[in-house]
N, C-alpha and C positions, 0 to 999 in steps of 0.2 A: 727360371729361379736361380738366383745367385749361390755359388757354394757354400759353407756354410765356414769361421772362423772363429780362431780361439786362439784366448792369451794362456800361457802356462805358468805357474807360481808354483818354487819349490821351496818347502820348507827345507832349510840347510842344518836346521838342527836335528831335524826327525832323520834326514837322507844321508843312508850310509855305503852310498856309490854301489850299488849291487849292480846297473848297468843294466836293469833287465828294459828299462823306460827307455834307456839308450837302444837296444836293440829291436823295439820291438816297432819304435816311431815310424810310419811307413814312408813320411817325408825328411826322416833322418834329421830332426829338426833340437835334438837334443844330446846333450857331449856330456862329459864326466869335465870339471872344474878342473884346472892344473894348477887349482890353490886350495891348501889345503882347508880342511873346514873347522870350525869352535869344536865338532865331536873328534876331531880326527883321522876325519873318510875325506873324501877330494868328492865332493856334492856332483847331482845332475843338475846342469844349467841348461837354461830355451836361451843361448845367448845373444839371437837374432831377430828381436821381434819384429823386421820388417817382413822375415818370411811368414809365408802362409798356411798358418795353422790348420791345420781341415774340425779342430774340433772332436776327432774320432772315438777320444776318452779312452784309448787303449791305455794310455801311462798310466792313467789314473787307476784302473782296473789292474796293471799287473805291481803297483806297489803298493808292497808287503806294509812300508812304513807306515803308510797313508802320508804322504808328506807333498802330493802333489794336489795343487785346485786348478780346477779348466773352469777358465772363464768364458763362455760364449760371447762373442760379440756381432754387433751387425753386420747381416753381409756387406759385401762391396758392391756398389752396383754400377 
C-alpha cells in the first residue's frame, strides 16, 4: 500500500505564527513566513509542495487558530 499524502493550506489571516505547526510537523515540512502578514504575525507556510506530506493531521490538531486544511490527496504509486 502506498503511503498516504497531503496538501497543507494556511489561512494567513486566521494564523498568528504561534510555531506550534512548525514544531510539531514530523517531516519538518512547515516554516514561519519571513513576510510579514495583513494581521501582523509572520504566518506558517508548507512552502514546498513537492515534499512529501504524510498527511498525519497533527497541524491541524495542534492549531489553536483553526487556520490550517489538510487536503488528502492520492497516493503515489
Amino acid at each position: 500500500m502506498a503511503p498516504q499524502r497531503g496538501r497543507v493550506e494556511i489561512d494567513e489571516k486566521r494564523c498568528k505564527g504561534c510555531e506550534l505547526c512548525v514544531e510539531i510537523c514530523p517531516r519538518k515540512l512547515l516554516v514561519l513566513s519571513k513576510k510579514l502578514g495583513q494581521q501582523g504575525h509572520y504566518p506558517a507556510v508548507f512552502p514546498d509542495e513537492k515534499e512529501q506530506c504524510t498527511a498525519c493531521r497533527l497541524c491541524v490538531i495542534v492549531c489553536p487558530d483553526v487556520a490550517i486544511t489538510l487536503y488528502k490527496l492520492e497516493p503515489v504509486k
